[in-house]
GUPA-940487 format. One line per 5 residues: their letters; for each residue x, y, z of N, C-alpha, C. Coordinates in pm, whole numbers, plus 50000, padded with zeros to 5 digits. Example, Ala and Ser with C-alpha at 12.3 -4.5 7.8 and 13.67 -1.06 7.14 Angstrom:
2
as) 51319:49431:50780:51230:49550:50780:51320:49670:50780; 51285:49775:50708:51367:49894:50714:51290:50003:50787
***
This chain:
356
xxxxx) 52478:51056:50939:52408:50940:50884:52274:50922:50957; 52154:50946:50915:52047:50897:50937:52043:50761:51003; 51895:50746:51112:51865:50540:51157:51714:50625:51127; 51667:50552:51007:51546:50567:50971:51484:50386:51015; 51348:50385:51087:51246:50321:51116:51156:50293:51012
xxxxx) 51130:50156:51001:51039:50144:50921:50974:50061:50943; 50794:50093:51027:50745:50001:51121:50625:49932:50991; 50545:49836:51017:50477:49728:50903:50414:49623:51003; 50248:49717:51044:50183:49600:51121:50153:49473:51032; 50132:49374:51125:50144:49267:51007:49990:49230:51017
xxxxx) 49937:49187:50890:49807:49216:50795:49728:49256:50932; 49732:49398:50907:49637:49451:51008:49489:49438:51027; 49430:49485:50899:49295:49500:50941:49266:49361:51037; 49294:49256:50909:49271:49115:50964:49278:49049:51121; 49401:49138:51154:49460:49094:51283:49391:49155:51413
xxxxx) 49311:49293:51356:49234:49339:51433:49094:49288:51449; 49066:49197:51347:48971:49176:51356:48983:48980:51425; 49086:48956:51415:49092:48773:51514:49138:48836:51659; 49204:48979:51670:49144:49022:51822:49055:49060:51889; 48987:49108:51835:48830:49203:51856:48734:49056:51876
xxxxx) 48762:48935:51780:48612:48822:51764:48757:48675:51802; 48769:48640:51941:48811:48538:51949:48841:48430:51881; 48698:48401:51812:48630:48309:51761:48712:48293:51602; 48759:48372:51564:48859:48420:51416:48994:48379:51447; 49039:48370:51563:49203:48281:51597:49212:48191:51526
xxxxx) 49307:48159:51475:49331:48054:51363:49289:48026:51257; 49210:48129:51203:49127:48085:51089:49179:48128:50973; 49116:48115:50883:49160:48198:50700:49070:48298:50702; 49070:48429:50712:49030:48482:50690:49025:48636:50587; 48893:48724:50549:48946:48802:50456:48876:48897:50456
xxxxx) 48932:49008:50542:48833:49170:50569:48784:49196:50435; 48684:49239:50396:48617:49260:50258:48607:49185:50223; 48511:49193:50073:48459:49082:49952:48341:49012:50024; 48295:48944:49953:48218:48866:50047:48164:48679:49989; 48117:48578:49988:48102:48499:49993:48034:48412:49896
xxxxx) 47947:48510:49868:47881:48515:49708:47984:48573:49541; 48076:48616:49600:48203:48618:49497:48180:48735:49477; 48130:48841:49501:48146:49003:49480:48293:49064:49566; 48316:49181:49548:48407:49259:49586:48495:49200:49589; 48608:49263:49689:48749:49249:49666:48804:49202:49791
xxxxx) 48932:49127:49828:48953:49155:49944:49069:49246:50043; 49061:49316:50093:49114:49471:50122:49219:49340:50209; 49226:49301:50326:49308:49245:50371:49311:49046:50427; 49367:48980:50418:49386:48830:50436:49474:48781:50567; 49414:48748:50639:49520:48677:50793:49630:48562:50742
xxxxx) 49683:48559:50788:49801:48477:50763:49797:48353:50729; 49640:48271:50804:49630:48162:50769:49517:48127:50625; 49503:48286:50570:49427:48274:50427:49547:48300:50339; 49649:48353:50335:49748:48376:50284:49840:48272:50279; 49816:48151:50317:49893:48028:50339:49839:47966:50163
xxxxx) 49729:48002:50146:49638:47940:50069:49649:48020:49903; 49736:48189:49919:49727:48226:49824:49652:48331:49806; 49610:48356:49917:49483:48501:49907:49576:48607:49931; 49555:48713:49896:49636:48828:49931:49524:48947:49852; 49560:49075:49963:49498:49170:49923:49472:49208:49790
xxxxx) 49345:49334:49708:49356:49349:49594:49243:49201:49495; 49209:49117:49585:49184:49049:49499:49064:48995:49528; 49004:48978:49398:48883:48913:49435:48791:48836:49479; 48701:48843:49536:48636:48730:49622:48636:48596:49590; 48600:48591:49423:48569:48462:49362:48683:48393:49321
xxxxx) 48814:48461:49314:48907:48410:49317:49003:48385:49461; 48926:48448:49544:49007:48403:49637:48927:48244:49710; 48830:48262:49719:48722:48134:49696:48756:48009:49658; 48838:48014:49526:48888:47896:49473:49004:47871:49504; 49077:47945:49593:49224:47955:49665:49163:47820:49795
xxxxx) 49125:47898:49844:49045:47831:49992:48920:47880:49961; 48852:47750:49981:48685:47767:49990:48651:47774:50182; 48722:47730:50224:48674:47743:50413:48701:47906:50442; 48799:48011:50346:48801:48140:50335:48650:48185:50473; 48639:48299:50556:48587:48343:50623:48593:48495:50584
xxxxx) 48429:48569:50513:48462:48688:50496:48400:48772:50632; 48485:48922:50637:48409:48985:50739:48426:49122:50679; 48347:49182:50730:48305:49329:50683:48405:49422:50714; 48461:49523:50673:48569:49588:50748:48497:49697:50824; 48553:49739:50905:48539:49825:51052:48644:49964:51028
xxxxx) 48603:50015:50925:48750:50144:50890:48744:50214:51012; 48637:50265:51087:48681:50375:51196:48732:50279:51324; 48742:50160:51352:48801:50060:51411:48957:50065:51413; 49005:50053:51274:49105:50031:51239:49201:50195:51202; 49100:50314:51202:49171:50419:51223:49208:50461:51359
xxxxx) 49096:50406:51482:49151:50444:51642:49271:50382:51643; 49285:50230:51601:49407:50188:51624:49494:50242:51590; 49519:50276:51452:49631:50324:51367:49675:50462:51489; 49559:50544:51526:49621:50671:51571:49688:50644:51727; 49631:50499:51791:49703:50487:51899:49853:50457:51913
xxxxx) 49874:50361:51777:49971:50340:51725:50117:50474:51684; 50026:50559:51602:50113:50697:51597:50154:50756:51721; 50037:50742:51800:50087:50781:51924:50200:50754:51998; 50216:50618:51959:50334:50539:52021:50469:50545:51952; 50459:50567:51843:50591:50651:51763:50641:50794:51818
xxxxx) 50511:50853:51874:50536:51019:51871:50607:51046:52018; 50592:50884:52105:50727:50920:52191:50833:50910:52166; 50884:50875:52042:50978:50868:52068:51118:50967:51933; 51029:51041:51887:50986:51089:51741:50912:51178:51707; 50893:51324:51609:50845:51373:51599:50818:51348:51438
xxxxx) 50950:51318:51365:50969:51264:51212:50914:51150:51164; 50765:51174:51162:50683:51011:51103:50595:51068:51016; 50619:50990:50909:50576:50985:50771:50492:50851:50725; 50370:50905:50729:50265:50760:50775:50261:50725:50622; 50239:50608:50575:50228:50579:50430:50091:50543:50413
xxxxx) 50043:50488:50508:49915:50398:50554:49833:50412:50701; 49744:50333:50702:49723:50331:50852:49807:50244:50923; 49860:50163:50803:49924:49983:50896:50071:50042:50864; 50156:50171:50861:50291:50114:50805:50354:50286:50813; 50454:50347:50857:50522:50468:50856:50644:50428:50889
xxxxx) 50731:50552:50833:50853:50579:50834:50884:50651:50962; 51003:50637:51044:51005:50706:51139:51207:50741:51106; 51220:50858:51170:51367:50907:51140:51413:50950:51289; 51477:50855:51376:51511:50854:51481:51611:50893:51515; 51736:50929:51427:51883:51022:51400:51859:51059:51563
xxxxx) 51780:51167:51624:51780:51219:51725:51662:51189:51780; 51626:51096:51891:51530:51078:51945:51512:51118:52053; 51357:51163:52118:51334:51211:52209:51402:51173:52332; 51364:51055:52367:51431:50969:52494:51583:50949:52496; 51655:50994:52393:51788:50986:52405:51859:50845:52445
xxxxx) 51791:50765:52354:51809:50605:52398:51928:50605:52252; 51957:50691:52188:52051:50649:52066:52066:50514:51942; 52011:50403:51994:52006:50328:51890:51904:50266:51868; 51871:50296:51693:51757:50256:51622:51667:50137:51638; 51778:50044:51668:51713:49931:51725:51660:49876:51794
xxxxx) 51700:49938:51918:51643:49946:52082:51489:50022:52062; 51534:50107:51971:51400:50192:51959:51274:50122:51895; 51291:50100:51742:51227:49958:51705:51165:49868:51792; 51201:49769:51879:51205:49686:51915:51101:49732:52068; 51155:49889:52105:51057:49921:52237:50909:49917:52188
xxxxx) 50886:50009:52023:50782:50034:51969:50684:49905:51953; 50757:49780:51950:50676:49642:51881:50650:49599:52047; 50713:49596:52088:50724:49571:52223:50543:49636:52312; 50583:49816:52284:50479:49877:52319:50304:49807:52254; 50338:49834:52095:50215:49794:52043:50159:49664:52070
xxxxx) 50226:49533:52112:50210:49426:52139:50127:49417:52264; 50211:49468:52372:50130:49516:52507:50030:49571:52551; 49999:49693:52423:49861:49798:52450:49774:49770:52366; 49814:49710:52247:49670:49700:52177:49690:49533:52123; 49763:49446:52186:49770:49282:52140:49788:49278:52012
xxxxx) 49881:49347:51932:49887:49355:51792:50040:49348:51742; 50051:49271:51657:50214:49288:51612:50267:49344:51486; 50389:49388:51524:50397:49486:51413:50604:49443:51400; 50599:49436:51213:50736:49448:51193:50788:49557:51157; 50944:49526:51191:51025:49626:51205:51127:49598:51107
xxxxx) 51194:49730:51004:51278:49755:50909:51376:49891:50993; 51497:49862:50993:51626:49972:51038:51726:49956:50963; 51759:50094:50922:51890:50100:50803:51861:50248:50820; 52007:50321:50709:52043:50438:50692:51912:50542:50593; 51824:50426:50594:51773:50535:50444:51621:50425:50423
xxxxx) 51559:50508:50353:51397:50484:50346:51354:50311:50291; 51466:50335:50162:51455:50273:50103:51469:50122:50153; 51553:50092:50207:51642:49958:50249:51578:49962:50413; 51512:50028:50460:51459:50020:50609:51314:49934:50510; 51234:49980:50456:51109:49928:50397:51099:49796:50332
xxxxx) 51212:49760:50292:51263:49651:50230:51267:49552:50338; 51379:49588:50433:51394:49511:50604:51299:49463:50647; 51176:49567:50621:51057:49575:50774:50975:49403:50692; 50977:49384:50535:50977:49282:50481:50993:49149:50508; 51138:49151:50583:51221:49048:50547:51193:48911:50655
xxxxx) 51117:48989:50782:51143:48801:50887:50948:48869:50908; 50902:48932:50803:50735:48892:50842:50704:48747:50896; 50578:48747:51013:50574:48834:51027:50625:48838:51224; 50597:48967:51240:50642:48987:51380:50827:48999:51423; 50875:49035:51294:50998:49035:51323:51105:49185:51329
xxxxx) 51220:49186:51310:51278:49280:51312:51385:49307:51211; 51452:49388:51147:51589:49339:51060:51644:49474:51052; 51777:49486:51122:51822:49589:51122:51974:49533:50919; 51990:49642:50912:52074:49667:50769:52192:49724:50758; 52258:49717:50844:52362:49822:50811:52421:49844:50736
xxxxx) 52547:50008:50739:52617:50050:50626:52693:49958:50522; 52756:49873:50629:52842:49729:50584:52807:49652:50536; 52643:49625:50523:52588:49514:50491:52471:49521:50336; 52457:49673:50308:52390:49727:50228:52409:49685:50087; 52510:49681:50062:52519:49640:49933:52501:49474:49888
xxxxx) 52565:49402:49970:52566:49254:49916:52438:49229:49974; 52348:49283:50035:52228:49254:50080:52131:49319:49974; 52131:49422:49882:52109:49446:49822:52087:49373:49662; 52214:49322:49629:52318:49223:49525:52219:49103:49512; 52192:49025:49629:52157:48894:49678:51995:48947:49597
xxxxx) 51908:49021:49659:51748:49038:49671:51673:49022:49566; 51588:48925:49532:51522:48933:49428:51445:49025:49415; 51445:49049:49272:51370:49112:49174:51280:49176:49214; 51183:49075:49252:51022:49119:49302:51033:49161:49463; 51124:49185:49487:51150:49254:49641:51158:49376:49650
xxxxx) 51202:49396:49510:51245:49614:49521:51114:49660:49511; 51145:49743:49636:50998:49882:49634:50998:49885:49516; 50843:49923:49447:50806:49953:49318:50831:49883:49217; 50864:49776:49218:50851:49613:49123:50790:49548:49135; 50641:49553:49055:50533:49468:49051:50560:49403:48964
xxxxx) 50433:49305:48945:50407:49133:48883:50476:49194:48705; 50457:49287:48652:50432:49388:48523:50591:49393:48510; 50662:49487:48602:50792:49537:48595:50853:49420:48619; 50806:49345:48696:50965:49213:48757:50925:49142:48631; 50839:49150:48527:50835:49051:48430:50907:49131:48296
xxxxx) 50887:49203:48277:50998:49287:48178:51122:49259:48247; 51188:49286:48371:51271:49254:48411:51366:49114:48377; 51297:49033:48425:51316:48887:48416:51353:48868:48233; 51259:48954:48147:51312:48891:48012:51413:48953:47968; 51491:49041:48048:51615:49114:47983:51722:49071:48082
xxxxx) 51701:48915:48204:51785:48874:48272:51794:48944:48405; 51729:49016:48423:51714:49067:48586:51658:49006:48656; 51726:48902:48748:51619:48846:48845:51697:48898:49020; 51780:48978:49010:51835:49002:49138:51882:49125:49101; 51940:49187:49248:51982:49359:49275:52155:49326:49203
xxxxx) 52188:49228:49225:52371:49210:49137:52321:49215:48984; 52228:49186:48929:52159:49153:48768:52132:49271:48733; 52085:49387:48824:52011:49505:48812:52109:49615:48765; 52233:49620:48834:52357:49688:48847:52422:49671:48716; 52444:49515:48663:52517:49542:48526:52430:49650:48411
xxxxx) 52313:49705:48442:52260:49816:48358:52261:49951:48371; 52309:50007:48270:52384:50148:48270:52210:50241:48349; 52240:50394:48341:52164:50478:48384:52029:50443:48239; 52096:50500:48154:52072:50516:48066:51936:50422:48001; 52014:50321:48027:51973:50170:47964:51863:50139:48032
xxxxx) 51836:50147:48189:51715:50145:48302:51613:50261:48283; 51663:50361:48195:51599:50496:48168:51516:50467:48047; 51553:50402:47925:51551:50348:47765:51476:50248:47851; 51449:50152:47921:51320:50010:47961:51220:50040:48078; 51249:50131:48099:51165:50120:48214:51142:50313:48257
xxxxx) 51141:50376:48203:51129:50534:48211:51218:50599:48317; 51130:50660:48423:51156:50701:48509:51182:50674:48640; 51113:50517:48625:51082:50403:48718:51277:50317:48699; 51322:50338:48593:51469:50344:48565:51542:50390:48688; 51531:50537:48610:51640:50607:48729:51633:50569:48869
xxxxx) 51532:50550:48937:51492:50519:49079:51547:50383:49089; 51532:50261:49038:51592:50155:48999:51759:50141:49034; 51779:50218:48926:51927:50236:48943:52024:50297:49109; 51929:50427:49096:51986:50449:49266:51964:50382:49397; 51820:50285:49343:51825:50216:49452:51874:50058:49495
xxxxx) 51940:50008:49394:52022:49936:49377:52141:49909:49445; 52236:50068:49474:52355:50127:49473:52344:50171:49629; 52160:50161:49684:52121:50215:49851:52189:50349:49853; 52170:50422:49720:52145:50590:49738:52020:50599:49767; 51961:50663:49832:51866:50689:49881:51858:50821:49974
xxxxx) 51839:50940:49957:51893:51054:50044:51726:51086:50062; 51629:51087:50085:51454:51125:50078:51443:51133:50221; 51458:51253:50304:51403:51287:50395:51299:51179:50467; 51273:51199:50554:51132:51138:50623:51046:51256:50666; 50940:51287:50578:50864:51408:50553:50732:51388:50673
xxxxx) 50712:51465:50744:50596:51440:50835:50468:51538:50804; 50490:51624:50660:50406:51680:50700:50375:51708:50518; 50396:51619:50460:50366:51607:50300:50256:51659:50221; 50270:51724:50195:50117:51797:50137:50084:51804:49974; 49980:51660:49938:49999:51680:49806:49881:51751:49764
xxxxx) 49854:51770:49606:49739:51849:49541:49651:51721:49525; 49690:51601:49441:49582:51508:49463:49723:51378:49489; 49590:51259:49496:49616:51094:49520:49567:51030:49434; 49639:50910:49376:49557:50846:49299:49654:50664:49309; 49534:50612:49227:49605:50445:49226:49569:50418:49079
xxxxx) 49694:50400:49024:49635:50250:48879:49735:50153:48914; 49689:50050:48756:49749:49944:48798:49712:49902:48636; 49838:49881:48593:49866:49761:48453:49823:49622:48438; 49805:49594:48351:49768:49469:48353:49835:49390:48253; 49879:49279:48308:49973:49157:48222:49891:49104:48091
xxxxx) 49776:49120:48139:49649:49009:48044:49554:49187:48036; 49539:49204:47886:49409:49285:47834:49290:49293:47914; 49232:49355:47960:49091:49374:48016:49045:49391:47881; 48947:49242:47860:48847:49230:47725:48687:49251:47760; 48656:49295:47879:48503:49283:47899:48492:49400:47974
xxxxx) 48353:49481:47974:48315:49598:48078:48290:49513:48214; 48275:49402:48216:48213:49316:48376:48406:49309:48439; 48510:49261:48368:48659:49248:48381:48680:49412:48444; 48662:49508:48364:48701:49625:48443:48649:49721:48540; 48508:49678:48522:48463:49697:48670:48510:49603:48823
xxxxx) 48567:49526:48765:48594:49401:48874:48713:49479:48947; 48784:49511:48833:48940:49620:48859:48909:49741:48891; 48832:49752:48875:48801:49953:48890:48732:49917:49035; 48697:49846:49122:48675:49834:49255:48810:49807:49327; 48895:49703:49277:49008:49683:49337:49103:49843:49342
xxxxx) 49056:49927:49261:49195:50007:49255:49090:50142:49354; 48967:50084:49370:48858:50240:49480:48934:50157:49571; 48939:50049:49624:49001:49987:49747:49096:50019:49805; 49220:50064:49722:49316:50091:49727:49340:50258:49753; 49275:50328:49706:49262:50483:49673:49194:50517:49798
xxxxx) 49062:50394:49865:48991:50494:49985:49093:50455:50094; 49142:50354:50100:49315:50347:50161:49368:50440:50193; 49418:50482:50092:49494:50629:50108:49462:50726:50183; 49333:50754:50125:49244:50907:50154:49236:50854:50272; 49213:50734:50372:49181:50721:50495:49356:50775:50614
xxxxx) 49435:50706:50541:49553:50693:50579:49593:50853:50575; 49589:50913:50512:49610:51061:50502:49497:51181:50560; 49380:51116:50599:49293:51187:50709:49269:51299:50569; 49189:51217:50438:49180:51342:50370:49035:51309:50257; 48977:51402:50228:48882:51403:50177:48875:51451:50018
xxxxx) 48790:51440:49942:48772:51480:49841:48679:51560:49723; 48696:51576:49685:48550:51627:49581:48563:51585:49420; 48677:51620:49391:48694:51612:49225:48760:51441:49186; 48669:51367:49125:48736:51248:49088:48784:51252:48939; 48916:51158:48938:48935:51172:48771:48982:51004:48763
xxxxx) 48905:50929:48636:48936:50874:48557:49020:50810:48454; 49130:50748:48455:49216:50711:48324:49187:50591:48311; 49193:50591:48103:49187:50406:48103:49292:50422:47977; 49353:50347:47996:49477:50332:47880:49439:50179:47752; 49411:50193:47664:49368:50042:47552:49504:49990:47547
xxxxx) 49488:49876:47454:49571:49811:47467:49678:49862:47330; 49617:49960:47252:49714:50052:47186:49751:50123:47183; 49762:50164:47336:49830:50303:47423:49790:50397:47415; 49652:50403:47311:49537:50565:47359:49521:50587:47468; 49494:50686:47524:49485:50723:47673:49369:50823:47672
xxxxx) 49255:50765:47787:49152:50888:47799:49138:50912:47934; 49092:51021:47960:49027:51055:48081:48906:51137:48104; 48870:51127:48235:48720:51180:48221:48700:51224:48411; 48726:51314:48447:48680:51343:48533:48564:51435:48564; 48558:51465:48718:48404:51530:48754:48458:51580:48907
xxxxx) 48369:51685:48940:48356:51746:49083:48236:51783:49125; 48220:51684:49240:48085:51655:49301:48067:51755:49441; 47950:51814:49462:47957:51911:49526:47949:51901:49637; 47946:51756:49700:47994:51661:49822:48104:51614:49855; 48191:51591:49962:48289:51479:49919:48291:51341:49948
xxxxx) 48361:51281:49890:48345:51134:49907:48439:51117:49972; 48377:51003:50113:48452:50987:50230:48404:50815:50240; 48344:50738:50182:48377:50598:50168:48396:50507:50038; 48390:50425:50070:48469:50366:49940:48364:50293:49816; 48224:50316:49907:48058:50315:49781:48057:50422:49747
xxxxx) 48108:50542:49756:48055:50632:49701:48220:50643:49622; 48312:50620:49622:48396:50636:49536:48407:50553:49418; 48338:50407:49387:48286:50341:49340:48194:50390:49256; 48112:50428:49325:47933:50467:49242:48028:50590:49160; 48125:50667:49190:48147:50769:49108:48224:50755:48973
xxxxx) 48293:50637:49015:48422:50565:48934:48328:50511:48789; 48229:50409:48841:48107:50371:48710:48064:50491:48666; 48065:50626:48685:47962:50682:48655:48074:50716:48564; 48144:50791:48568:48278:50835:48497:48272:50734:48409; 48323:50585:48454:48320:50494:48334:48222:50452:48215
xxxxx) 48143:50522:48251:48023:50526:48122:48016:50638:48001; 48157:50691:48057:48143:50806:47911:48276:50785:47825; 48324:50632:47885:48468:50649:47813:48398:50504:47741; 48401:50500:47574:48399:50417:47540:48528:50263:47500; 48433:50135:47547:48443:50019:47545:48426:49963:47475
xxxxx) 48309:49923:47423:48324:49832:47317:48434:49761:47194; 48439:49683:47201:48576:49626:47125:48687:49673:47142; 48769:49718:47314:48810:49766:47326:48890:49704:47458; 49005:49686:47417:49109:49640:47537:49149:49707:47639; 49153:49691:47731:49242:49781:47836:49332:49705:47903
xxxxx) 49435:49787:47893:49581:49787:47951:49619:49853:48094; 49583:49916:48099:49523:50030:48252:49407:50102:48288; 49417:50108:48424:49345:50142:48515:49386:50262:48639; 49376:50362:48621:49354:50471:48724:49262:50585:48787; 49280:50581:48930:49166:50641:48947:49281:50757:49065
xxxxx) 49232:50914:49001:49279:50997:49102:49152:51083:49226; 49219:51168:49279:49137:51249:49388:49185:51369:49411; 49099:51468:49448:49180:51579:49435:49036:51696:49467; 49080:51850:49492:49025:51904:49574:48972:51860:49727; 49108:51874:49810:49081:51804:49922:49028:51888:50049
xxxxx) 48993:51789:50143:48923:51878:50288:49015:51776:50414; 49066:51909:50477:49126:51773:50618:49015:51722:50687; 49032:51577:50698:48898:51541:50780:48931:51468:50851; 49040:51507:50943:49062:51471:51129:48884:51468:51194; 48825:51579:51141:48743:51620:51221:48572:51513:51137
xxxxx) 48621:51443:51073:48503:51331:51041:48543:51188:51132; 48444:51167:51194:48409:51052:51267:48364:50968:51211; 48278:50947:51120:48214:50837:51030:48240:50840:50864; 48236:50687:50896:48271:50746:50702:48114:50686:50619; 47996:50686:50687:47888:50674:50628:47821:50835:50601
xxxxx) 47912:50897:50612:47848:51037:50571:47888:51113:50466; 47868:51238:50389:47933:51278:50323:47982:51418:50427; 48083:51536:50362:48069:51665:50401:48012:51772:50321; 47956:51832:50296:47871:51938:50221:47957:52055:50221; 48026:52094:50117:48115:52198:50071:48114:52305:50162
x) 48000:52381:50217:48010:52480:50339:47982:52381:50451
***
């Protein structure tokens, strides 16, 4: 039986940034976007999130959440030293870490270095460590399996711990709302909800089949993870062909100004990744789905790569100008990446890399 780790600094960028500027302790604040109601905001401190702000979202709406809101610029190579000091501090104890992010990895401690044997002790040294060396707190998720450790690391945000056990998996499972399961957004928990799913016991009275017939493929996963099957390795060394982010929408995108607003939120999300994965790009691709399920795409490969999140932007509009709009709804939004370069070895992300 696996003790998989599942560590979740809590709203990092943010938190790095009310340590770094004193003066930000206690405040509402929101790494990105900015004040004049442009951009997005990448991350929200706890006391802007009191108010309703949360990542993904836009300035001008977060504005009208809390107007005392405080924007600040983000600091990505800031927040990547941390992240790697952070790995560091897993890699005593661990060789099996599977980073998802800069703020958040899986760790599979079954056999740990230090021969301390339980997951929890281990957990708890790690928050312990990061607290001490870099004044930063970070939650902790422990259980048999990926799934239900990620769920945990959730549960006493923030700064807390929640171990899961074998015994406890299922009716802990049974109990959890809806909008708690990995991969149940605002979209899915609302289809959900109209066929009576509002919990993991609601989820279960539906056959394989039946989760397969409402919800695709996103079904089957549903179903096993319901039941805390979950058998997915903790992969440390994952190697995909590309990355990408979309995102559905409840309400039609009726305007080109509406999906550019979204087509920044989802570069936000995507230069995320590529940062979190120490990876670079060249070839961008495009999807926009209408609201009568045509589907187009439009990609390009630039003979640079794009290593910040203006130039993944500037590429995203450019693409978006050959897919026609006019009188034209959209239902989705995706943006992929692909032809990649490892770029451990980039220090700045105001640069590009030049193919040789």
């Amino acid at each position: 039986m696996r003790k998989i780790i599942h560590i979740d600094m809590d709203s990092f960028y943010a938190s790095v940034e009310q340590r770094d500027f004193p003066a930000l302790l206690g405040k509402a604040i929101a790494v990105g976007g900015s004040p004049d109601g442009r951009g997005v905001v990448a991350t929200a401190s706890y006391e802007a999130r009191k108010f309703g702000v949360r990542s993904a979202m836009s300035s001008r709406q977060a504005l009208l959440l809390c107007p005392e809101l405080i924007f600040v610029s983000p600091r990505f190579e800031v927040y990547k030293e941390v992240s790697q000091h952070i790995r560091a501090i897993f890699a005593r104890y661990t060789d099996l870490i599977e980073p998802l992010s800069l703020d958040e990895a899986f760790l599979d401690v079954t056999e740990d270095k230090l021969g301390i044997g339980s997951a929890i002790d281990i957990a708890q040294q790690i928050r312990n460590a990061i607290k001490v060396e870099l004044n930063l707190t970070a939650s902790a998720g422990v259980s048999i399996n990926k799934f239900v450790a990620k769920i945990a690391s959730d549960y006493n945000k923030p700064d807390g711990i929640t171990f899961i056990g074998p015994s406890k998996i299922v009716s802990f499972l049974e109990a959890l709302p809806i909008e708690k399961f990995f991969g149940v957004g605002k979209v899915t928990a609302a289809k959900m909800k109209a066929k009576g799913i509002f919990c993991g016991k609601d989820l279960k009275f539906f056959s394989k089949d039946q989760l397969h017939t409402y919800f695709g493929k996103s079904g089957l996963f549903f179903y096993d993870m319901v039941r805390g099957d979950d058998n997915r390795p903790v992969r440390p060394n994952r190697i995909a062909k590309s990355i990408g982010v979309e995102d559905t929408y409840s309400a039609d995108l009726r305007s080109i100004a509406e999906v550019k607003e979204e087509l920044m939120v989802i570069c936000v999300k995507l230069e995320k990744r590529m940062s979190a994965k120490s990876i670079i790009g060249r070839t961008l691709t495009l999807k926009i789905k209408y609201s009568d399920f045509i589907q187009v795409t439009r990609g390009g490969t630039n003979a640079l790569y794009y290593t910040n999140l203006e130039q993944l932007f500037e590429a995203a509009c450019s693409l978006l100008t050959k897919i026609e709009l006019d009188n034209k709804r959209v239902r989705l939004i995706g943006l992929s990446i692909s032809n990649f370069y490892d770029v451990e070895i980039v220090k700045s992300s105001d640069h590009q890399l030049s193919l040789f």
